[in-house]
Residue frames as qw, qx, qy, qz and C-alpha x, y, z in Angstrom:
[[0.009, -0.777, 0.367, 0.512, -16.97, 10.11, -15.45],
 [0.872, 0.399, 0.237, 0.156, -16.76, 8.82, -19.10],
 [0.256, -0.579, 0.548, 0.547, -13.03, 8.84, -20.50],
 [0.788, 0.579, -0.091, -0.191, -13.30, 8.73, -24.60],
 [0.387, 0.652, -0.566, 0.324, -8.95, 8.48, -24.71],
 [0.900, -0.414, 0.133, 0.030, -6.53, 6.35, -22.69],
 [0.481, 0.775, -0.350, 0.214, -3.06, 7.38, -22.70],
 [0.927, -0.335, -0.090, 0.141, -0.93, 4.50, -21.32],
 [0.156, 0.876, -0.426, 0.166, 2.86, 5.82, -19.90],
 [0.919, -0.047, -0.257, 0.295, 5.70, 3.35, -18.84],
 [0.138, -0.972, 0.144, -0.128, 8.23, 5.09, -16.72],
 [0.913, -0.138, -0.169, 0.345, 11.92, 4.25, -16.02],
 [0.466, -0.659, -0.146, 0.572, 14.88, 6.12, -14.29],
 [0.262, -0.181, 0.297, 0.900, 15.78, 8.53, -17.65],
 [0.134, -0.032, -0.518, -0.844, 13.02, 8.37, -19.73],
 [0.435, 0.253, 0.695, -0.513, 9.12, 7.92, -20.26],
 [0.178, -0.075, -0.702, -0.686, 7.24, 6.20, -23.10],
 [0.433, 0.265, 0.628, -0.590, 3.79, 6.95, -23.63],
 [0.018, -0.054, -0.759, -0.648, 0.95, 5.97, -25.92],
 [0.583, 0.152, 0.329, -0.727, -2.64, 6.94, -26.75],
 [0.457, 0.024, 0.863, -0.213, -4.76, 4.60, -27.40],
 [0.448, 0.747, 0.391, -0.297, -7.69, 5.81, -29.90],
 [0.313, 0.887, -0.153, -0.304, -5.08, 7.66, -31.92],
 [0.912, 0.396, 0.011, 0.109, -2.38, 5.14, -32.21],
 [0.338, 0.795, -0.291, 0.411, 0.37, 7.34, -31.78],
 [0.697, -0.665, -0.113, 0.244, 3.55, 7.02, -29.59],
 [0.061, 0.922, -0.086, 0.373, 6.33, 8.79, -27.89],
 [0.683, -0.366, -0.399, 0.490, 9.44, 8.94, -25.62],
 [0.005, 0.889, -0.221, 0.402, 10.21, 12.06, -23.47],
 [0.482, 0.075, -0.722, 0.491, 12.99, 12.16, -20.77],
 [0.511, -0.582, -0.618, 0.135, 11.84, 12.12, -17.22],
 [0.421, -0.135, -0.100, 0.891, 12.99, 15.62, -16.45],
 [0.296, 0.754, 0.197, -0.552, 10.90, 19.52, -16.39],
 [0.330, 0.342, -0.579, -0.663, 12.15, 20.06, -20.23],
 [0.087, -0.085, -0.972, -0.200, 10.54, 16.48, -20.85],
 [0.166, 0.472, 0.755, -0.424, 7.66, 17.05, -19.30],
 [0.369, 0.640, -0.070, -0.671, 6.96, 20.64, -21.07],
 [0.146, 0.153, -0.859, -0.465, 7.68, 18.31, -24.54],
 [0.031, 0.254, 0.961, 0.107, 5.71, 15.63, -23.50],
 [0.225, 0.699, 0.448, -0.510, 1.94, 18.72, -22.90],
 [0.182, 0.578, -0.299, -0.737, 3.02, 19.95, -26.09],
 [0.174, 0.138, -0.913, -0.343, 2.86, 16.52, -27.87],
 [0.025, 0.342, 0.810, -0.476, -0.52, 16.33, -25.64],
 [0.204, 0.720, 0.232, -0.622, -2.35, 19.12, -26.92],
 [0.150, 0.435, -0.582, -0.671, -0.94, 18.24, -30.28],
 [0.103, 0.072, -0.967, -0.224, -1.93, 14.95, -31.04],
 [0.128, 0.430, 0.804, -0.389, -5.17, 14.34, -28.26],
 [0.156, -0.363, -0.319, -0.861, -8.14, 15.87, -30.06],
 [0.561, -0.372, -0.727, 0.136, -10.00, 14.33, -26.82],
 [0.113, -0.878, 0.021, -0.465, -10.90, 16.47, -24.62],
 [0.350, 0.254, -0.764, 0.479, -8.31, 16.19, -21.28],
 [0.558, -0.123, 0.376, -0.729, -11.46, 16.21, -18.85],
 [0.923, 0.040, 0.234, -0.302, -12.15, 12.89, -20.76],
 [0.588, 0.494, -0.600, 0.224, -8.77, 11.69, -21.37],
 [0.767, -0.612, 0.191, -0.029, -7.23, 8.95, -18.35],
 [0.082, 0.634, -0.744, 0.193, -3.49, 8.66, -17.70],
 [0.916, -0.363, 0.069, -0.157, -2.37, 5.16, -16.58],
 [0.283, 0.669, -0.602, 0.332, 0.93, 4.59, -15.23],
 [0.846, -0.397, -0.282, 0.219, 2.59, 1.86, -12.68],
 [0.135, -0.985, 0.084, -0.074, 4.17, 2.79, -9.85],
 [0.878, 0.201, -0.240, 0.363, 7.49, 2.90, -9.77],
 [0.540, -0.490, -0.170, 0.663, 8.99, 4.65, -6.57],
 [0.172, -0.746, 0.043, 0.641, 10.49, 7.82, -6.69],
 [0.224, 0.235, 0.615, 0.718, 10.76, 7.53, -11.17],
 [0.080, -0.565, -0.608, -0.552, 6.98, 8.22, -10.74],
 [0.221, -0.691, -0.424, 0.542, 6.95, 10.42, -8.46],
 [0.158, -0.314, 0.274, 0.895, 7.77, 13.31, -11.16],
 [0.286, -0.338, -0.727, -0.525, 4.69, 12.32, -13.34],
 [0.290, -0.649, -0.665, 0.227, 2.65, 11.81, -10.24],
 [0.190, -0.632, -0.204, 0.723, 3.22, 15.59, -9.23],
 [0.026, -0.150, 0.502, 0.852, 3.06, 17.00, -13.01],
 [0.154, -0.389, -0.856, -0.303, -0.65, 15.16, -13.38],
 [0.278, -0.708, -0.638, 0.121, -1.72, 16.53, -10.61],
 [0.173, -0.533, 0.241, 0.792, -0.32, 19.80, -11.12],
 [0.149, 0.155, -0.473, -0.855, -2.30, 19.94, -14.50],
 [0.391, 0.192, 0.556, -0.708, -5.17, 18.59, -12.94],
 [0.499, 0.166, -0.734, -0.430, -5.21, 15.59, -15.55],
 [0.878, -0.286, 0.144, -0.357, -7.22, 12.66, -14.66],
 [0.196, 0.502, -0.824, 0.173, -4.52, 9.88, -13.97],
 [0.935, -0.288, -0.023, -0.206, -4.99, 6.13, -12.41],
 [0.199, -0.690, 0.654, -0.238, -2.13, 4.33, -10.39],
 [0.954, -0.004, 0.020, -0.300, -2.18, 0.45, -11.11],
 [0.778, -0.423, 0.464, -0.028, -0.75, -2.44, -10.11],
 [0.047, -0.480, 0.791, 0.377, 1.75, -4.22, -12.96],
 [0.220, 0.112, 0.969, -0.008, 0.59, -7.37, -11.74],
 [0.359, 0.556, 0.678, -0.322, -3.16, -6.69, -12.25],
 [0.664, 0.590, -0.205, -0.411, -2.50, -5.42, -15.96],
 [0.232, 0.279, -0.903, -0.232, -0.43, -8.49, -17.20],
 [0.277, 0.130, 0.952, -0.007, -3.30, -10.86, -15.52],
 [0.536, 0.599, 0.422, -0.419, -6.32, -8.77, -17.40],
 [0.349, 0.710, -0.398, -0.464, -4.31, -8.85, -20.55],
 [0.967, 0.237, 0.036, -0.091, -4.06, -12.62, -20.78],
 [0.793, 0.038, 0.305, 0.526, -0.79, -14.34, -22.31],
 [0.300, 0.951, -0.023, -0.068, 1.81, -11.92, -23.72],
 [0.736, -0.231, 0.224, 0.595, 5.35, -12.04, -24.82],
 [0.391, 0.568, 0.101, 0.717, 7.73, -9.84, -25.79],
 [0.373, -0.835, -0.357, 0.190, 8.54, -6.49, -23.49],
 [0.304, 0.137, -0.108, 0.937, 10.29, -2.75, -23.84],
 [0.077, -0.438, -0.505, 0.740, 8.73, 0.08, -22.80],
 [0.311, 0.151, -0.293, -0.892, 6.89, 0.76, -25.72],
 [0.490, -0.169, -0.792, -0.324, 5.18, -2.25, -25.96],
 [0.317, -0.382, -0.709, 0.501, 4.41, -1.65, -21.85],
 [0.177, 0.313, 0.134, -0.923, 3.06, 1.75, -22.41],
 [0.622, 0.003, -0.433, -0.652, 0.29, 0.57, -25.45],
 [0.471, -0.292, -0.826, 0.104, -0.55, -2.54, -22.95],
 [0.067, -0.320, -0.542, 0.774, -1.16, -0.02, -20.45],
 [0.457, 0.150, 0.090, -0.872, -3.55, 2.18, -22.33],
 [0.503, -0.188, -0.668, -0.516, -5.32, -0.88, -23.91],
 [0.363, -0.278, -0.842, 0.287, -5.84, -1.88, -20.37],
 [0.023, 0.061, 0.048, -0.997, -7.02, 1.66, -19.75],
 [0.237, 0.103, -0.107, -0.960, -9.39, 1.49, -22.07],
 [0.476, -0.210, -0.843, -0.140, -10.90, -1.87, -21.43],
 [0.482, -0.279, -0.753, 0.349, -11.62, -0.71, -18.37],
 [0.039, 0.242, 0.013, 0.969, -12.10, 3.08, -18.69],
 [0.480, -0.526, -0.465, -0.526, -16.19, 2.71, -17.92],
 [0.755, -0.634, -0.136, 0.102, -15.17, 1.44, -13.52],
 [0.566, -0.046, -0.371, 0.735, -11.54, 2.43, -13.36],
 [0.354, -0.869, -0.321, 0.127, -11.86, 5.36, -10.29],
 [0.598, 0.655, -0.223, 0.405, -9.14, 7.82, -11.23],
 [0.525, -0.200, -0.533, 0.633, -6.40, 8.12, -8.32],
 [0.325, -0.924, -0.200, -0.018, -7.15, 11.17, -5.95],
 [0.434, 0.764, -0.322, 0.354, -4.67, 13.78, -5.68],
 [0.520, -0.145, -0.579, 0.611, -1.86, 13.05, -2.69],
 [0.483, -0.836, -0.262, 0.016, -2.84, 14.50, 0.81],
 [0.039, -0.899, 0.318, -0.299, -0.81, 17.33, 2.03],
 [0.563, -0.594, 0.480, -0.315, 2.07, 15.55, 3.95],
 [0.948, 0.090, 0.253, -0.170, 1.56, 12.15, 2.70],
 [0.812, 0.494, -0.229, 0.210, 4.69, 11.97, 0.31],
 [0.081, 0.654, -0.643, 0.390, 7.26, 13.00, 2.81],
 [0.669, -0.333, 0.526, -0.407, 5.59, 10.99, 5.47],
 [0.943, 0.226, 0.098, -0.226, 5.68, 7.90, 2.85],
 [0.469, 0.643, -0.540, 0.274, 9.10, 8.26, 2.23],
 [0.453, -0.455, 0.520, -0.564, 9.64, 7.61, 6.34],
 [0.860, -0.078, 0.347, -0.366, 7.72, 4.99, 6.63],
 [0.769, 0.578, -0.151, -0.227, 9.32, 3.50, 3.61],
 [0.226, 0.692, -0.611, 0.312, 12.66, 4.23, 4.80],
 [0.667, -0.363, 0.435, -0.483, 11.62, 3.09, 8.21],
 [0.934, 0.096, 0.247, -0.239, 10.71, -0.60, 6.79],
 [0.679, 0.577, -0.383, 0.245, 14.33, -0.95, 5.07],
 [0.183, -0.442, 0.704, -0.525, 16.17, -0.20, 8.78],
 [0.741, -0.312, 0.504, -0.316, 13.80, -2.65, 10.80],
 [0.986, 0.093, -0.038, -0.136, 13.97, -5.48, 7.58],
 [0.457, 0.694, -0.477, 0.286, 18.15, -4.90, 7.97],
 [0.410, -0.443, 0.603, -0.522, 17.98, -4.92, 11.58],
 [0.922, -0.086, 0.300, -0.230, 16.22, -8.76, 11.73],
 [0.960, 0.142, -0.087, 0.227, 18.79, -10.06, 9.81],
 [0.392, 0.441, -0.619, 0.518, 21.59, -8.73, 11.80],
 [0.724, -0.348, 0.346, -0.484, 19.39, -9.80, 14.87],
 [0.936, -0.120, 0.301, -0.135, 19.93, -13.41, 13.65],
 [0.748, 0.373, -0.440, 0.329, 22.81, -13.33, 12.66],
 [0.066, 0.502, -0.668, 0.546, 24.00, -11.96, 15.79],
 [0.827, -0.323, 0.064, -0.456, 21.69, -14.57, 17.85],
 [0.999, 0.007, 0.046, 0.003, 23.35, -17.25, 16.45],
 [0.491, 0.658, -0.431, 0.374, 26.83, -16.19, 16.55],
 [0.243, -0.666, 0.456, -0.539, 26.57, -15.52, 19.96],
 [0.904, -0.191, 0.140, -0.356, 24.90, -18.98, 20.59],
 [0.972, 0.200, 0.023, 0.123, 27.97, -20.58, 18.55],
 [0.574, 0.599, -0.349, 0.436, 30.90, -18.59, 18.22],
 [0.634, -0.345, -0.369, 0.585, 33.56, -18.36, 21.32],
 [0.095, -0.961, -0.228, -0.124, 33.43, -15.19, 22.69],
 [0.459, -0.623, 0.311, 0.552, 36.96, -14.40, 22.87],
 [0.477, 0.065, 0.685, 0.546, 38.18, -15.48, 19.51],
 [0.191, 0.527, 0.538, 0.629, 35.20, -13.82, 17.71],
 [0.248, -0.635, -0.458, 0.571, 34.78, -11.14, 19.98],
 [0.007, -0.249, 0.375, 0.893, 35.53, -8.18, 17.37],
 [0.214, -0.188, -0.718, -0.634, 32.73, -9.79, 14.93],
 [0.380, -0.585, -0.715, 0.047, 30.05, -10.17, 17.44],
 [0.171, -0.596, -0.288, 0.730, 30.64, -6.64, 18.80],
 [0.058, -0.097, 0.502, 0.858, 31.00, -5.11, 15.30],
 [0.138, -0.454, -0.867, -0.152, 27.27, -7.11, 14.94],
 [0.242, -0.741, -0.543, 0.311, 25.80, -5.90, 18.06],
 [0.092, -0.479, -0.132, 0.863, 27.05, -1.95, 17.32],
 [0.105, -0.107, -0.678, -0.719, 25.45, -2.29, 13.72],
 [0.142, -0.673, -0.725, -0.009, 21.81, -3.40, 15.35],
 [0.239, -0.582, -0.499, 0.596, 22.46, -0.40, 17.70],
 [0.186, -0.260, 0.334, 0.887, 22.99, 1.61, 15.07],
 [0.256, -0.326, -0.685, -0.599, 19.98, 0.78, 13.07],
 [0.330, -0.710, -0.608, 0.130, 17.79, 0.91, 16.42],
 [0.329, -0.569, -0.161, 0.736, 18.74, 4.61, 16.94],
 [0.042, 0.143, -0.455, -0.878, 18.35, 5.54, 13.16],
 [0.273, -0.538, -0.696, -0.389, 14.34, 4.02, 13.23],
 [0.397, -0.442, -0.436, 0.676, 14.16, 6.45, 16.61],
 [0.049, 0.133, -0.273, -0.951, 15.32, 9.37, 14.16],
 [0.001, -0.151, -0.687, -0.711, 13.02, 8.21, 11.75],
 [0.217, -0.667, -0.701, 0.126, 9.75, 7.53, 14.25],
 [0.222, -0.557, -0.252, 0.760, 10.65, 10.84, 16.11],
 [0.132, -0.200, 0.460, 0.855, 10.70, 12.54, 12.44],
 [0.274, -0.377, -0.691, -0.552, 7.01, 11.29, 11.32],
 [0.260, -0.662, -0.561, 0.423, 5.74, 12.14, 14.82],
 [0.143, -0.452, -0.161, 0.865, 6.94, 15.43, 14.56],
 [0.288, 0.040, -0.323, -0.901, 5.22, 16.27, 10.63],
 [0.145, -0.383, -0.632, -0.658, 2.07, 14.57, 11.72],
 [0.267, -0.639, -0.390, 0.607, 1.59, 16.64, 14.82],
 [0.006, 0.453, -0.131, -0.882, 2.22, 19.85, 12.73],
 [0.363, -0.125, -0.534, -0.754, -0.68, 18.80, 10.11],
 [0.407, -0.218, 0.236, -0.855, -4.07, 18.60, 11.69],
 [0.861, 0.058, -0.159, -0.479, -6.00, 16.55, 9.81],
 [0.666, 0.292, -0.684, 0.060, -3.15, 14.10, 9.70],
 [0.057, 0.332, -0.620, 0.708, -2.62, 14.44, 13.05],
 [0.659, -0.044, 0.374, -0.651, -6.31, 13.73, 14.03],
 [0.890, 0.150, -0.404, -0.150, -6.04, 10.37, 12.00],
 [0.629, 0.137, -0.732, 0.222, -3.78, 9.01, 14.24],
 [0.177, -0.213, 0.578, -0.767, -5.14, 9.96, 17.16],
 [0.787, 0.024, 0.019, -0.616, -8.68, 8.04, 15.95],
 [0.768, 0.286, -0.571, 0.043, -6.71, 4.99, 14.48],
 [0.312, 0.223, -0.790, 0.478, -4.65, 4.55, 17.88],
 [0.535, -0.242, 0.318, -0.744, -8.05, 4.97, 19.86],
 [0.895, 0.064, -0.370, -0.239, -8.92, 1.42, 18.45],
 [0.589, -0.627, 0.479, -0.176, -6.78, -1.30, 21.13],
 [0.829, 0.056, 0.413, 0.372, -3.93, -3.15, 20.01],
 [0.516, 0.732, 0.125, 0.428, -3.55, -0.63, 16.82],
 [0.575, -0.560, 0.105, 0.586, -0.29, 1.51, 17.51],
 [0.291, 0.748, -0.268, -0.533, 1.37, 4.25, 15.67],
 [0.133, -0.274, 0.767, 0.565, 3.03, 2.14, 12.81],
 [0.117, 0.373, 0.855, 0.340, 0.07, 0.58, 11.55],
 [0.034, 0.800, 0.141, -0.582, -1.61, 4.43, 12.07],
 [0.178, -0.660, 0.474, 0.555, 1.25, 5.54, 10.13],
 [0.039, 0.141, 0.880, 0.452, 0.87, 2.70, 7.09],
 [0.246, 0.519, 0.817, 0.056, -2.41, 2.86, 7.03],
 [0.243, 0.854, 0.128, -0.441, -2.83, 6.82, 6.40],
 [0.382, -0.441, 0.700, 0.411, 0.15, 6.05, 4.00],
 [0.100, 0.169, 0.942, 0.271, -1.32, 3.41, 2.02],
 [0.169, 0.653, 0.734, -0.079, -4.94, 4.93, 1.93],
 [0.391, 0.382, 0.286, 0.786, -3.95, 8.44, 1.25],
 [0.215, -0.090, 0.333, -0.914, -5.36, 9.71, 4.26],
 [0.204, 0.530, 0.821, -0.056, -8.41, 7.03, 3.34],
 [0.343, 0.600, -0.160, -0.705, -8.92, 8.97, 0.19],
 [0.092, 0.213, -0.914, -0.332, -7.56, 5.84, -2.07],
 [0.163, -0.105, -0.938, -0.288, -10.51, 3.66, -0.88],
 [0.406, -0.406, -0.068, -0.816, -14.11, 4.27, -0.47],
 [0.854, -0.413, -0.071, -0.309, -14.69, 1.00, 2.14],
 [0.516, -0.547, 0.658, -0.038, -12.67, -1.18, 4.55],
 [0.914, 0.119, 0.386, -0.040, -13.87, -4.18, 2.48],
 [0.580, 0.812, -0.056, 0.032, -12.00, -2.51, -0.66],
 [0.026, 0.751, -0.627, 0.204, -8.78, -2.25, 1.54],
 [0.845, -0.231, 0.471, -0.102, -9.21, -5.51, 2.84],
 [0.920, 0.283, 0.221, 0.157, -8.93, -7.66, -0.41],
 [0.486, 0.869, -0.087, 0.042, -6.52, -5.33, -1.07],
 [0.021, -0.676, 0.713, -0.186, -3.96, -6.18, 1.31],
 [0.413, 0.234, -0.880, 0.002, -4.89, -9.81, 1.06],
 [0.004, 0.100, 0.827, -0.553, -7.24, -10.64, 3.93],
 [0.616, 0.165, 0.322, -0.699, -10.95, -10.61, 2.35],
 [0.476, 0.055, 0.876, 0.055, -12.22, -14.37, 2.13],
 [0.474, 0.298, -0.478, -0.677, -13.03, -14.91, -1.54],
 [0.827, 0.156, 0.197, -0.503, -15.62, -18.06, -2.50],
 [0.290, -0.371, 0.874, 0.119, -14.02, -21.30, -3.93],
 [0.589, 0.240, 0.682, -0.360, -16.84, -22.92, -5.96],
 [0.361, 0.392, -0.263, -0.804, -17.80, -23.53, -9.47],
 [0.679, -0.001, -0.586, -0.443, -20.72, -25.40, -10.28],
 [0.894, -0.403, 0.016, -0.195, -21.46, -28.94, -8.35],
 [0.836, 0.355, -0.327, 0.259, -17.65, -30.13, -9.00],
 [0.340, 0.335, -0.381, 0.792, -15.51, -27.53, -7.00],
 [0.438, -0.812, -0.197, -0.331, -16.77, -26.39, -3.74],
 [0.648, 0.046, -0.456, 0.608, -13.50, -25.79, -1.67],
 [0.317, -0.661, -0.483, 0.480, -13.12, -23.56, 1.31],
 [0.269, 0.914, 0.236, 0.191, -13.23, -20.26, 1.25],
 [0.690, -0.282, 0.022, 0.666, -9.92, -18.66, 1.24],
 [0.186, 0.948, -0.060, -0.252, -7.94, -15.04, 0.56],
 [0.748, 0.638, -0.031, 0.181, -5.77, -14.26, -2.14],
 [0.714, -0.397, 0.099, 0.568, -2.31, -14.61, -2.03],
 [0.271, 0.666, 0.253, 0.647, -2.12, -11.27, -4.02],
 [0.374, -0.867, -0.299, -0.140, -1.36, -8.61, -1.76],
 [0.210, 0.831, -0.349, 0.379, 0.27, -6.16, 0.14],
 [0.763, -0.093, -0.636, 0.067, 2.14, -8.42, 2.33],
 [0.518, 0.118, -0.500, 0.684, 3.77, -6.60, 4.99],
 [0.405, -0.301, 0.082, -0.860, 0.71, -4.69, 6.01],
 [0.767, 0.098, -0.584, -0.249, -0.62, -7.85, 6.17],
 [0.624, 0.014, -0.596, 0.505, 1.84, -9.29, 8.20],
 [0.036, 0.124, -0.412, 0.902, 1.65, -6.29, 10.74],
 [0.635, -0.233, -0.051, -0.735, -2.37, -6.97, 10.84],
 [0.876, -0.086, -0.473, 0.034, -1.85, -10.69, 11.67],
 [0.200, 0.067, -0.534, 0.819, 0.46, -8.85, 15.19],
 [0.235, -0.178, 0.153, -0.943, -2.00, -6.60, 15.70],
 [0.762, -0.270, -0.401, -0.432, -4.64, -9.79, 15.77],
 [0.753, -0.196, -0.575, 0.252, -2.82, -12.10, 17.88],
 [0.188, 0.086, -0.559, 0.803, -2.53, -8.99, 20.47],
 [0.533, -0.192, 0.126, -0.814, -5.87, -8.20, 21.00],
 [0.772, -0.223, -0.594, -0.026, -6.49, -12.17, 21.28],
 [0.440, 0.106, -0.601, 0.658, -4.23, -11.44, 24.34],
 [0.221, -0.166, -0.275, 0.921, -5.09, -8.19, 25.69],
 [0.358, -0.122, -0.208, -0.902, -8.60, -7.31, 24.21],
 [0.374, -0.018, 0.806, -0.459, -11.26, -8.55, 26.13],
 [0.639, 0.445, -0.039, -0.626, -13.98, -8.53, 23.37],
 [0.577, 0.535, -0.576, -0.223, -11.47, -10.15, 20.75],
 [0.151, 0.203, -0.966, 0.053, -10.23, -13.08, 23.03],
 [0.547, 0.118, 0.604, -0.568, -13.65, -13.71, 24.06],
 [0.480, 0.665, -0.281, -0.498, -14.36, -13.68, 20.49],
 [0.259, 0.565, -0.783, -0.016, -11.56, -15.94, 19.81],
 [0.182, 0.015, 0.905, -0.384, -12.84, -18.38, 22.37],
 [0.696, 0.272, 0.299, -0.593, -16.09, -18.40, 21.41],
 [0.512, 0.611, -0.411, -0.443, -15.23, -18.96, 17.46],
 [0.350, 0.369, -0.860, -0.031, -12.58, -21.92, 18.21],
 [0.392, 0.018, 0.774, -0.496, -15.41, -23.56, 20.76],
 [0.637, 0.479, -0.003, -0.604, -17.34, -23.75, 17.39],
 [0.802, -0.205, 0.462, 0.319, -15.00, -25.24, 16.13],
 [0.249, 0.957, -0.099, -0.112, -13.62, -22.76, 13.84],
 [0.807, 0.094, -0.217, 0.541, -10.30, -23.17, 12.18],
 [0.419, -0.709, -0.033, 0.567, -7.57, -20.70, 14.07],
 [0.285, -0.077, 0.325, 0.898, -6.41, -19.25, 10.99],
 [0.001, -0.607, -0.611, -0.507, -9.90, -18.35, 9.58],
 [0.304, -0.857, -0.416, 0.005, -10.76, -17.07, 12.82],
 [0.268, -0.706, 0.059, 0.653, -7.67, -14.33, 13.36],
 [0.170, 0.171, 0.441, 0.864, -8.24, -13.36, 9.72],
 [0.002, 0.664, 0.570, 0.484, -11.28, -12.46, 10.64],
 [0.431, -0.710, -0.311, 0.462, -10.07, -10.31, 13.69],
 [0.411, -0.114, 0.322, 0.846, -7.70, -9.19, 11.32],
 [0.047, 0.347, 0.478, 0.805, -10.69, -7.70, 9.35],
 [0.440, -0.729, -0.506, 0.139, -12.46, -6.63, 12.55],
 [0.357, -0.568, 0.111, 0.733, -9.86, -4.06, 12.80],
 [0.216, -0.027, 0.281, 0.935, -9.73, -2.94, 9.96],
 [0.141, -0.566, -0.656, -0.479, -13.13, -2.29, 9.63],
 [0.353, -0.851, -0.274, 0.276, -13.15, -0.23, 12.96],
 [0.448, -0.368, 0.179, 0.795, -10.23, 1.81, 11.67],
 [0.011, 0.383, 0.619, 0.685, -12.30, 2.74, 8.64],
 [0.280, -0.731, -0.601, -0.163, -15.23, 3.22, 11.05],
 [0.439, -0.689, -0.228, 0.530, -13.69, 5.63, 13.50],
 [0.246, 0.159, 0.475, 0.830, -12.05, 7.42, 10.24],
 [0.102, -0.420, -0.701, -0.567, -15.77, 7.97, 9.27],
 [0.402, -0.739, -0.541, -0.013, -17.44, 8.94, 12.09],
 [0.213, 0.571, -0.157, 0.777, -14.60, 11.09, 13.12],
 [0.598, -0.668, 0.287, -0.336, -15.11, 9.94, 17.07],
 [0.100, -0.407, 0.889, -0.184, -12.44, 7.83, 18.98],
 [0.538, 0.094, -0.826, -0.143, -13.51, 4.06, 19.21],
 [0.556, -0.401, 0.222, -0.694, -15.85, 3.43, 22.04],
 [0.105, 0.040, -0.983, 0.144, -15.14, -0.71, 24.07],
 [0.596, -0.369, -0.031, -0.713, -18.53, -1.15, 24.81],
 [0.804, -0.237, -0.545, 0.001, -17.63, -4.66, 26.43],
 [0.358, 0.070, -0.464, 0.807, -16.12, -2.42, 29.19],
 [0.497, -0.184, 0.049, -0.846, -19.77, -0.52, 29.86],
 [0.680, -0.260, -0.600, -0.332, -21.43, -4.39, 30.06],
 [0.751, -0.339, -0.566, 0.025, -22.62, -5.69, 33.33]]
């Protein structure tokens, strides 16, 4: 798909400033349905481009862009979702920053890049309510660990008479947050039982051993139903956990290592999901044993479990059959 135009949009909680690229020209509308109808009129004015070769590019920004995100795709514009971070490093040194000057950095980055950027795919049926959940979900549990340790260590120090009030007050707050991620679990069970397709992804994804609903749940999330990415390897580097080369020339030749870019907290929940199947998977701890009998370092070798999974979650996705042990058929 060849995009002639690149119309870069900055978004914040009232307003939105956009600029096209080719033509020079910018704009603020407010973030609202009258804004929007402003901002297609100022579209169709200005863009002599056709909109079949015109690309939106916008960062996300929660629930701001979630009104754009549903208006693009609802005029069946071509649109790309991109990281901040990964336009300030292709754009080199800059200073200076409002939201005009972030909307014309966006389309120049647009249009530097217009020839490989893959425009975003429209959300899957389901996927925005269910993303909210999850979202929500990951605020309760990160609230809950730090009134876990505070109440660990209260209990471990304070006298239990004297601070008895604070240390109950503690413990009804956890309980409180463990009953409201219940709601929330019970709530994404129930819409992705009532959507088929969504409903058969997690039933393939949990067929894999070790892999439970949450990381199901994120991962149809975060892939868009595995619409977002067209390989595992693509999601890998993306959440941080495909080994990148170290070398340049005869001078540098360090180890190979993954970027600390990334989505950490998926991450983090693949690096669980390794060290259980080290346990409990017979394949993976064999695996595991084998690797560190090599002498293998231990971190190198449960990132690569880490991308053993994901690459069978991708595969079962694809094939659209459950996950077959086959070290359970040997011998």
């Amino acid at each position: 798909m060849e995009f002639y135009e690149t119309i870069g949009i900055d978004i914040s909680k009232a307003t939105f400033d956009v600029h096209m690229h080719k033509h020079e020209l910018s704009a603020q509308f407010d973030n609202t349905e009258k804004g929007f109808k402003k901002f297609q009129q100022w579209i169709e004015k200005h863009n002599s481009i056709s909109l079949d070769q015109t690309l939106f590019i916008f960062e996300s920004t929660g629930i701001y862009s979630l009104k754009i995100n549903r208006f693009l795709e609802e005029k069946s514009w071509h649109f790309k979702i991109i990281s901040g971070l990964e336009v300030k490093k292709s754009l080199g040194i800059v200073r200076g920053k409002n939201d005009k000057v972030d909307a014309k950095r966006l389309a120049l980055y647009g249009y530097r890049r217009r020839e490989e950027i893959i425009p975003t795919p429209p959300m899957v049926s389901g996927i925005e309510k269910l993303s909210r959940l999850v979202s929500l979900r990951k605020r309760l549990v990160t609230q809950r660990a730090g009134f876990l340790a505070t109440y660990k260590e209260y209990s471990r120090i304070l006298d239990q008479q004297e601070h008895g009030t604070v240390i109950k007050s503690i413990k009804q707050t956890i309980d409180f947050f463990n009953e409201q991620i219940k709601v929330l679990e019970k709530e994404m069970d129930k819409l992705i039982q009532q959507d088929k397709f969504l409903y058969e992804l997690l039933i393939l994804i949990t067929s894999i051993p070790g892999v439970g609903p949450e990381i199901a749940r994120q991962m149809i999330v975060i892939t868009n139903a595995f619409t977002k990415f067209k390989t595992w390897r693509q999601f890998a580097s993306y959440v941080g956990i495909a080994p990148f080369p170290y070398q340049s020339g005869s001078s540098i030749k360090g180890k190979t290592k993954v970027s600390h870019y990334a989505n950490k907290k998926i991450k983090t929940l693949l690096t669980s999901i390794a060290l259980n199947a080290i346990r409990y998977n017979k394949e993976i701890r064999a695996y595991y044993k084998r690797k560190i009998a090599e002498g293998k370092n231990k971190y190198i070798v449960i990132n690569s479990i880490r991308n053993k999974i994901v690459a069978r979650i991708f595969a079962v996705v694809k094939r659209k059959t459950p996950y077959v042990e086959l070290m359970s058929y040997a011998g």
